[in-house]
C-alpha positions as a LaTeX table, in Angstrom:
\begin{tabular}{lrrr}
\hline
Residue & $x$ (\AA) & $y$ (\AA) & $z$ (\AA) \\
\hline
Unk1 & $-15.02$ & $-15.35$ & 14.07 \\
Unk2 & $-12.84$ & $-12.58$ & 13.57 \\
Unk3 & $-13.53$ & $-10.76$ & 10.68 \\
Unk4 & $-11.46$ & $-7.32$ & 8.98 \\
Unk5 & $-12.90$ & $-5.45$ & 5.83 \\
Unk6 & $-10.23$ & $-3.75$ & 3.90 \\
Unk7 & $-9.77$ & $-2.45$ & $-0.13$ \\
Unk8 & $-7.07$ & $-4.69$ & $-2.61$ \\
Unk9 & $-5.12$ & $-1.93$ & $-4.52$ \\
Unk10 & $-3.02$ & $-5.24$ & $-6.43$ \\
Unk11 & $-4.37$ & $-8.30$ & $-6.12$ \\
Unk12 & $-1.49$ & $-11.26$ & $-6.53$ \\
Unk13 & $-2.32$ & $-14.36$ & $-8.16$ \\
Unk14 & $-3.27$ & $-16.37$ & $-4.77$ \\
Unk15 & $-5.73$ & $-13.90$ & $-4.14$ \\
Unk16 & $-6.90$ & $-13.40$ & $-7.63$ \\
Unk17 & $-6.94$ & $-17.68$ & $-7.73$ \\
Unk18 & $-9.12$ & $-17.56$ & $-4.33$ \\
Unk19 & $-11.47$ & $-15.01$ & $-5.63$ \\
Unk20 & $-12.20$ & $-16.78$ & $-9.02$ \\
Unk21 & $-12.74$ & $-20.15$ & $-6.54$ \\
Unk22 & $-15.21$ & $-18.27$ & $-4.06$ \\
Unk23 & $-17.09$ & $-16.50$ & $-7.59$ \\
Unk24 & $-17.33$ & $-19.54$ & $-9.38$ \\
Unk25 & $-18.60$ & $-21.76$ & $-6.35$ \\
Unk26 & $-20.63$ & $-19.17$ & $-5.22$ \\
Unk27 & $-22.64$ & $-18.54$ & $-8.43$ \\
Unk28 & $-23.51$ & $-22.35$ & $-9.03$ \\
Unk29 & $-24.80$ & $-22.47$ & $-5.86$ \\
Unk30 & $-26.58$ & $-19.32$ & $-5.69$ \\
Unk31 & $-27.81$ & $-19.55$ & $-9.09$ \\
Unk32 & $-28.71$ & $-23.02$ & $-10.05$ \\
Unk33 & $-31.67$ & $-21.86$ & $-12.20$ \\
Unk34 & $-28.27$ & $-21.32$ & $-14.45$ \\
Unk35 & $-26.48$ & $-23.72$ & $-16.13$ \\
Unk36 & $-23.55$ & $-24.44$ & $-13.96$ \\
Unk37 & $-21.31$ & $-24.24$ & $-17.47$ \\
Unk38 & $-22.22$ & $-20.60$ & $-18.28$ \\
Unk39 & $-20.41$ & $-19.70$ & $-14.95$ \\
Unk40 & $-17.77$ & $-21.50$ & $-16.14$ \\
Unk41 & $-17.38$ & $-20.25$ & $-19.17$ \\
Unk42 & $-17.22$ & $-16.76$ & $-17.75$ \\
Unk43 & $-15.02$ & $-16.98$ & $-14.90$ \\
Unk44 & $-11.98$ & $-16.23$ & $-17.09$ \\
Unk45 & $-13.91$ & $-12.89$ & $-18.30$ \\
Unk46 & $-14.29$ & $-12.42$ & $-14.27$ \\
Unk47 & $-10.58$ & $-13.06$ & $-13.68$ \\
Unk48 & $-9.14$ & $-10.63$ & $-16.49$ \\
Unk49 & $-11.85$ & $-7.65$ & $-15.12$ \\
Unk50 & $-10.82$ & $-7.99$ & $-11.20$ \\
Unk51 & $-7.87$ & $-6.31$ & $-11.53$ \\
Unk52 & $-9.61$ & $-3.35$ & $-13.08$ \\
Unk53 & $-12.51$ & $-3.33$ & $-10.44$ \\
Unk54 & $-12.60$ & $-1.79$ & $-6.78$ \\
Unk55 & $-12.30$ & $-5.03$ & $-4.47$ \\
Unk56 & $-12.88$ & $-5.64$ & $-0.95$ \\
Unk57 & $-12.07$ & $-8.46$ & 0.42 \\
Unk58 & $-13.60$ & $-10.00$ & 4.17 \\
Unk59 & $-10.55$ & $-11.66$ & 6.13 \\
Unk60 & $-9.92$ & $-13.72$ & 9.17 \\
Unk61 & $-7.62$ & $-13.37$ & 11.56 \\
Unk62 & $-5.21$ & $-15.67$ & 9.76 \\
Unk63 & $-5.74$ & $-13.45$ & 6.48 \\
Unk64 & $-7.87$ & $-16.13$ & 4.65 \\
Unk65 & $-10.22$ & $-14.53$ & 2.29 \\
Unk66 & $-13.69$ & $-15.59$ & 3.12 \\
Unk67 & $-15.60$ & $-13.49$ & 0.80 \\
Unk68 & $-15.23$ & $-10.49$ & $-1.42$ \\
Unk69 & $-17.15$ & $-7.30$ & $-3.42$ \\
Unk70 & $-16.13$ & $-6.28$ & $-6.45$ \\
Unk71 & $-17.48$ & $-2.21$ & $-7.81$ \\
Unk72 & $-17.14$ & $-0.73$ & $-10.79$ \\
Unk73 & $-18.09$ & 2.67 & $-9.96$ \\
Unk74 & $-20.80$ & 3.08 & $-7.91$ \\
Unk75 & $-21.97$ & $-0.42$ & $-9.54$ \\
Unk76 & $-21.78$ & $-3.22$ & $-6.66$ \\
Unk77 & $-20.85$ & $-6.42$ & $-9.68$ \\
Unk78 & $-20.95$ & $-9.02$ & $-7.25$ \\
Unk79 & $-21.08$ & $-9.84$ & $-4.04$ \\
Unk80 & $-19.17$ & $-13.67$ & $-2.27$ \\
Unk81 & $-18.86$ & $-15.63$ & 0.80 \\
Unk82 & $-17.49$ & $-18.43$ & 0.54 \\
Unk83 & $-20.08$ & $-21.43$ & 1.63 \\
Unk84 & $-18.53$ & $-22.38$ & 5.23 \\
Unk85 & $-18.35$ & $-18.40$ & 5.68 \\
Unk86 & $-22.28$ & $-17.69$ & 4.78 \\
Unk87 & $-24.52$ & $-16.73$ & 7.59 \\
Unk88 & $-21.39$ & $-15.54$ & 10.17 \\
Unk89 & $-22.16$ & $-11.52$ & 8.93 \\
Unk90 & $-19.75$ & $-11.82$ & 6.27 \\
Unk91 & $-21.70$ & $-10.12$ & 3.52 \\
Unk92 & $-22.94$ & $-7.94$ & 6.08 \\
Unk93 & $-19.27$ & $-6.81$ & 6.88 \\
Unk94 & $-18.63$ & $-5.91$ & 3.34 \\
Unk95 & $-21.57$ & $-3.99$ & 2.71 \\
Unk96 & $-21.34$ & $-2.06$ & 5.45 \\
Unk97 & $-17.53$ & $-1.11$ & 4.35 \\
Unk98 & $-19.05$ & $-0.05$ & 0.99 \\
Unk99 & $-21.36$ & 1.96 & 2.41 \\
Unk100 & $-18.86$ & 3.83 & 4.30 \\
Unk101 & $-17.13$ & 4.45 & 1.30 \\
Unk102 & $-19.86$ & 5.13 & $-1.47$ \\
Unk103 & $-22.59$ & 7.76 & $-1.30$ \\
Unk104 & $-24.53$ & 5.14 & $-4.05$ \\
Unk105 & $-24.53$ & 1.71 & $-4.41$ \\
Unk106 & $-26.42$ & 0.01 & $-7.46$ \\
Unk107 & $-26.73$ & $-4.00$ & $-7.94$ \\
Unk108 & $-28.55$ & $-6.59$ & $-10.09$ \\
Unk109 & $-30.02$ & $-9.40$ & $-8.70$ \\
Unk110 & $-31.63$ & $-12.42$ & $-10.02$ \\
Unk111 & $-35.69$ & $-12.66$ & $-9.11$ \\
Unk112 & $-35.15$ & $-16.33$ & $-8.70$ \\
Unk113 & $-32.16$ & $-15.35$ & $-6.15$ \\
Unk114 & $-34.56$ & $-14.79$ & $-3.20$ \\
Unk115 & $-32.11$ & $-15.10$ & $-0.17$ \\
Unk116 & $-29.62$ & $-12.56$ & $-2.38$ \\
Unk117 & $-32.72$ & $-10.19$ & $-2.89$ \\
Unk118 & $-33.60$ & $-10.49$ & 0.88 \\
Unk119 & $-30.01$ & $-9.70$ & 2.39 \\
Unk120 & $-30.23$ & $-6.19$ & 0.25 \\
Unk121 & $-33.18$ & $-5.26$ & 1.52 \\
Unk122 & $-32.08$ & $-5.96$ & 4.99 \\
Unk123 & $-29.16$ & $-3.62$ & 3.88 \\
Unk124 & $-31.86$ & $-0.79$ & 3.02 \\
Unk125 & $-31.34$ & $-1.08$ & $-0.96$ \\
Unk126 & $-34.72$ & $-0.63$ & $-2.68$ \\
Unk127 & $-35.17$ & $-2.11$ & $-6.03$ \\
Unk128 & $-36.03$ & 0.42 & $-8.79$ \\
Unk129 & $-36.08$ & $-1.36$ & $-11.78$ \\
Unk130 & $-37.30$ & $-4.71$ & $-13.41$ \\
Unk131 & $-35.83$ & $-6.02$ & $-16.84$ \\
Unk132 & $-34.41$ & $-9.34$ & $-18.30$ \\
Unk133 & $-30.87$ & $-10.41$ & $-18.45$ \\
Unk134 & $-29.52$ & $-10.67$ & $-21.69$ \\
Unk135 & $-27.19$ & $-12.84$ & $-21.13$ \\
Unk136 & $-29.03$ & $-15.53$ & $-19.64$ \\
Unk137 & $-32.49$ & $-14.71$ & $-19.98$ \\
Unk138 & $-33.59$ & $-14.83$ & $-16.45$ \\
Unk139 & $-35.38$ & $-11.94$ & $-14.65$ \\
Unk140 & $-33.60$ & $-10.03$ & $-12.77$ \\
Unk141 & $-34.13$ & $-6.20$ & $-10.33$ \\
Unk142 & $-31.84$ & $-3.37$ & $-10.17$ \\
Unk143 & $-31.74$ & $-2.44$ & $-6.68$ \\
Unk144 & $-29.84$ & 0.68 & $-4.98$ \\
Unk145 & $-28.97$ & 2.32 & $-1.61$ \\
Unk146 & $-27.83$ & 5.59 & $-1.33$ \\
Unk147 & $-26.47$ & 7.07 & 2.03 \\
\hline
\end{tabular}
């Protein structure tokens, strides 16, 4: 599979639609020590902050967005492959693109997100810091890389 990294400066509302589909999915599966109805109830909050937010997007050669990175700053927010996408070096792809770009990369991840928290490390971000979620109460690190 043919994949291309590149930066959205103005995402339309296909892509936008697509992003919220691969998020939403993507959290309910990754995170289903979470109610699936908290994701739910946030992906509109996700959809109104994309715009504002540094996105990269993982295509194929026919321009379908597999997955996606969203940073706010130097803050990686989230990282998504779509399911039939996982395991081909998406997320791979777009990391590496982000490190080209950013000299600092911080992320939260669940504790209870295992393969999430493995994949960073393979990308060589250490975790530097332990606290609970507010939101939902679950433990989660704060991991970084910097080039």
């Amino acid at each position: 599979m043919m994949v291309t990294v590149h930066t959205i400066n103005n995402l339309t509302p296909s892509q936008l639609k697509r992003l919220g589909e691969i998020w939403l999915a993507g959290n309910q599966q990754a995170h289903h020590f979470i109610p699936s109805e908290y994701w739910e109830k946030n992906q509109a909050a996700l959809l109104a902050a994309l715009p504002g937010a540094e996105v990269t997007v993982a295509v194929d050669d026919q321009g379908r967005i597999l997955g996606f990175a969203g940073m706010q700053g130097n803050e990686l927010a989230g990282l998504f492959v779509d399911q039939a996408s996982r395991q081909h070096g998406v997320g791979t792809a777009l990391i590496r693109y982000l490190q080209q770009h950013h000299r600092r990369i911080t992320l939260h991840v669940y504790v209870k997100n295992q393969p999430a928290y493995q994949f960073y490390a393979q990308q060589q971000f250490t975790t530097i810091a332990r606290q609970v979620d507010d939101a939902t109460g679950e433990a989660e690190l704060t991991m970084q890389w910097v080039g």
